[in-house]
Structures are given as structure tokens and as C-alpha cells.
SENU-734316 format. One line per field, with one value per residue (C-alpha): z, x, y. Coordinates in Angstrom, 2 decimals. Each point is the difference from the previous one (the first is absolute). Last residue first. Example, Ala and Ser with C-alpha at 12.3 -4.5 7.8 and 13.67 -1.06 7.14 Angstrom:
% residues 2
z: (7.14_0.66);
x: (13.67_-1.37);
y: (-1.06_-3.44);
//
This chain:
% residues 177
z: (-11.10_0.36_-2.96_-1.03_0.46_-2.22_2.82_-3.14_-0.94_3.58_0.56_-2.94_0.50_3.58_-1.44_-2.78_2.25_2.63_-2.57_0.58_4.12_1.27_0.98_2.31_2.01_0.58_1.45_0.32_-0.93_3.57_-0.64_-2.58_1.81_-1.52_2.14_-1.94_2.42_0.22_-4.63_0.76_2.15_-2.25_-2.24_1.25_1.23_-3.65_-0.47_2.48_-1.09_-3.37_1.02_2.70_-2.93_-2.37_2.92_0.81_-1.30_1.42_3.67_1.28_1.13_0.29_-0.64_-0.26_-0.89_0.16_-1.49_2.17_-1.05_0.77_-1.81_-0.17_4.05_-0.12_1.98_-0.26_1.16_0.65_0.10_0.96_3.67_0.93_-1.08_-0.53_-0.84_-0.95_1.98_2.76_0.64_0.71_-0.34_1.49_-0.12_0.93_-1.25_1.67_-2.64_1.00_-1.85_-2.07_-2.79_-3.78_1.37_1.60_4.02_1.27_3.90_1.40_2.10_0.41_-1.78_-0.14_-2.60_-0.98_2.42_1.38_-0.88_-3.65_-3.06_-3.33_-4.04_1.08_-1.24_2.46_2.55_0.30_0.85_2.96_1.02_0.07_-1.32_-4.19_-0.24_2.67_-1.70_-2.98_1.09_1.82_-3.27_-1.48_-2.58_-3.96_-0.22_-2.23_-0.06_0.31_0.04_0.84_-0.09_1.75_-0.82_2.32_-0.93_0.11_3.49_0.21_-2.58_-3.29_-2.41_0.02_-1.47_-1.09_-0.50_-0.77_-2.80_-0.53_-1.78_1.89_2.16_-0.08_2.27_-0.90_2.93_2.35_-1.32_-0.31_-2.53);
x: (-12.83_3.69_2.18_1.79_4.02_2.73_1.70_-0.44_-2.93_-1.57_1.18_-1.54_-3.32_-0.22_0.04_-2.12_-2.41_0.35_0.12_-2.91_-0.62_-2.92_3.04_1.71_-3.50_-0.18_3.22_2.02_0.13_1.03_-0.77_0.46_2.74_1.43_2.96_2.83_0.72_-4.38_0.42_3.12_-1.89_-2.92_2.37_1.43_-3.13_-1.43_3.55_-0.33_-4.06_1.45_3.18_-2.62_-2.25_2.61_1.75_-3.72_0.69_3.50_-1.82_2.03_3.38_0.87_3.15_-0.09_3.02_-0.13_2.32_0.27_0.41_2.26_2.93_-1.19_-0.50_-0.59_-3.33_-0.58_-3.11_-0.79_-3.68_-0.98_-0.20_1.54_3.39_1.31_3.54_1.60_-1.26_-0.13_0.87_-3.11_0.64_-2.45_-3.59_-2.08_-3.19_-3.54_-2.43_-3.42_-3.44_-1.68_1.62_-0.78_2.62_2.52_0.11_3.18_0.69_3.13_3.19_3.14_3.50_-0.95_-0.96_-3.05_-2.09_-3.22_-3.22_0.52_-1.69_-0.19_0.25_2.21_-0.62_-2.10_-0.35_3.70_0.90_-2.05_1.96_3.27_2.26_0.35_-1.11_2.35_2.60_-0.29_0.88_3.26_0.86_-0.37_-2.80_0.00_-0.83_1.20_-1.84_0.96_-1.90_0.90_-2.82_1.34_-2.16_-1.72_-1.58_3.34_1.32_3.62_0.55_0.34_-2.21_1.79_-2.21_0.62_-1.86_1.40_-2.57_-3.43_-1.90_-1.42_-2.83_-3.29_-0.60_-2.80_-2.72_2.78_1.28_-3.81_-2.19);
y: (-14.23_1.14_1.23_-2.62_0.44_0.89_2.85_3.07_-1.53_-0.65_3.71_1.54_-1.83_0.80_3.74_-0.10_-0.98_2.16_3.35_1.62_-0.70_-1.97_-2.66_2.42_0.54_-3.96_-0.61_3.12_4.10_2.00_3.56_2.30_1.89_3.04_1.12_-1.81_-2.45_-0.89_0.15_-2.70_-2.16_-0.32_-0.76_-2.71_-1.45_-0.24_-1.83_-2.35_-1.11_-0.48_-1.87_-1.52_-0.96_-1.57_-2.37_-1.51_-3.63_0.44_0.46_2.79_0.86_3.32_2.28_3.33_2.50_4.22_1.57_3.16_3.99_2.98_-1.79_-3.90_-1.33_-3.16_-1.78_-3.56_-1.49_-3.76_-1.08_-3.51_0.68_3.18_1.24_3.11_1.26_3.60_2.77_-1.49_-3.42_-1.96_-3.61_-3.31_2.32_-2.57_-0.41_-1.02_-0.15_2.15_-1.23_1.95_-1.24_2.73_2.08_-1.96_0.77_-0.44_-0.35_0.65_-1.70_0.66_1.71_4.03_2.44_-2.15_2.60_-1.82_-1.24_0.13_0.56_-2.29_0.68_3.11_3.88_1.67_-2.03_-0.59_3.78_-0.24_-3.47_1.56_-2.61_0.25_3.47_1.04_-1.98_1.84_3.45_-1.75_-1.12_3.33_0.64_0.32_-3.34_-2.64_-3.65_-3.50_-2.96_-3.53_-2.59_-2.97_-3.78_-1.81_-3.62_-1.44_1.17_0.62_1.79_0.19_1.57_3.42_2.82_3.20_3.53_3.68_0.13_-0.17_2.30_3.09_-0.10_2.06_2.95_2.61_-0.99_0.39_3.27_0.98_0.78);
//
């Protein structure tokens, strides 16, 4: 069996919400993870677009290491989203569309920050769909990729279930139909 074929997802943790903002329907997942890499190691993973196909829940047409224009492609939409990148301070601040990344370096390490705002009646799922991607992206900065785990393929995965249902506990919300 392999590494891929072995994963399943830990419990939930490391997850927030805030359910203010400017638009009602949206709500800001913030998740934060610890990885043994330096910031600069990180933001490679974040902006190169070869590292994003194998750990992100989109690709990209072009580097997200600079302020402009790209195209996103969700998995699951086959149709391209234009984004902008409006912040790219390396190593320490990325942001592109909905998605803000912070970056700070801890000893030889970075805590990583995301913030997203999604559909609140989806806020479980992309903590769940997040944190599959988080450790997908931790196995590729560790040397043993699995490969990129989103949309469909993340929900086949033991432990998806139990995992939106920890996070719409832990944020008090349904779990979506």
C-alpha cells in the first residue's frame, strides 16, 4: 500500500472562524499550522506553480510571487478564475484573491497562517479540504509527496467525514447537505 493510499487526516485542530465581515454570506476560516520548514522553504510551495499541483486545491498559470494577475483553476471547476495577487512580500506575506498567507519564521521552522473566506454554509468542508492540503504540503516539504489530495479525491479519504464534522462542531455550524 502506498503512502498515498495510507494517508487519513488527523482531528481537527488549529482552526477558527470570524463571522464578521464584510460580506454576510462569507465567513473567514483561519488556519494555522507548524512546519518544520523555513519561511523562504514555504513560499516556494506557496508561489511556484509546480509545487502547487501537488499539494493546492487549485493550480496556477503563473508564479503568485509577484503583485498582478493569474488564473486559478479550483479542482473540481474547470473553468479558469482570474485572481490577482494584491501583496506578495517574500517570505512573509501573500495575497491572492480570497486567500491571505502569513509566513513567520519560528526557530528553523515557519508558522504558517491562512485566511479564506468561503461560503459560511461550506466553512466545515474547506477547514477539511485546508487541512488535507496542509498536509499534503508538509509530506512534498518533507520529501515524501503523496500528491495533491482535493475536491472529490479528498472526500474518498478515511477520515473526511469525521473531519468536516469536527470542524462544524468545533465552529457550531451544520454540516452541509
Amino acid at each position: 500500500m502506498s503512502d498515498r493510499e495510507q494517508y487519513t487526516p488527523g482531528r481537527a485542530y488549529g482552526a477558527q472562524v470570524k463571522k464578521d465581515g464584510p460580506q454576510p454570506d462569507k465567513w473567514t476560516l483561519i488556519l494555522v499550522r507548524e512546519l518544520r520548514h523555513s519561511p523562504e522553504r514555504v513560499w516556494q510551495a506557496l508561489t511556484d506553480p509546480a509545487q502547487l499541483r501537488e499539494w493546492a486545491p487549485f493550480v496556477s498559470d503563473g508564479n503568485l510571487s509577484s503583485v498582478g494577475k493569474v488564473n486559478l483553476t479550483w479542482v473540481g471547476n474547470p473553468a479558469p478564475i482570474e485572481t490577482k495577487v494584491t501583496r506578495a512580500d517574500a517570505p512573509k506575506l501573500l495575497e491572492c484573491g480570497d486567500i491571505r498567507w502569513e509566513l513567520e519564521a519560528q526557530g528553523s521552522g515557519t508558522r504558517l497562517t491562512l485566511w479564506h473566506s468561503i461560503d459560511r454554509r461550506f466553512i466545515s468542508w474547506g477547514a477539511a479540504g485546508w487541512h488535507v492540503a496542509l498536509d499534503v504540503l508538509d509530506r512534498l516539504l518533507n520529501g515524501s509527496p503523496i500528491g495533491r489530495i482535493a475536491g472529490a479525491d479528498a472526500m474518498k479519504f478515511d477520515g473526511w467525514k469525521r473531519l468536516v464534522a469536527e470542524y462544524a462542531k468545533q465552529f457550531d455550524v451544520q454540516l452541509p447537505k
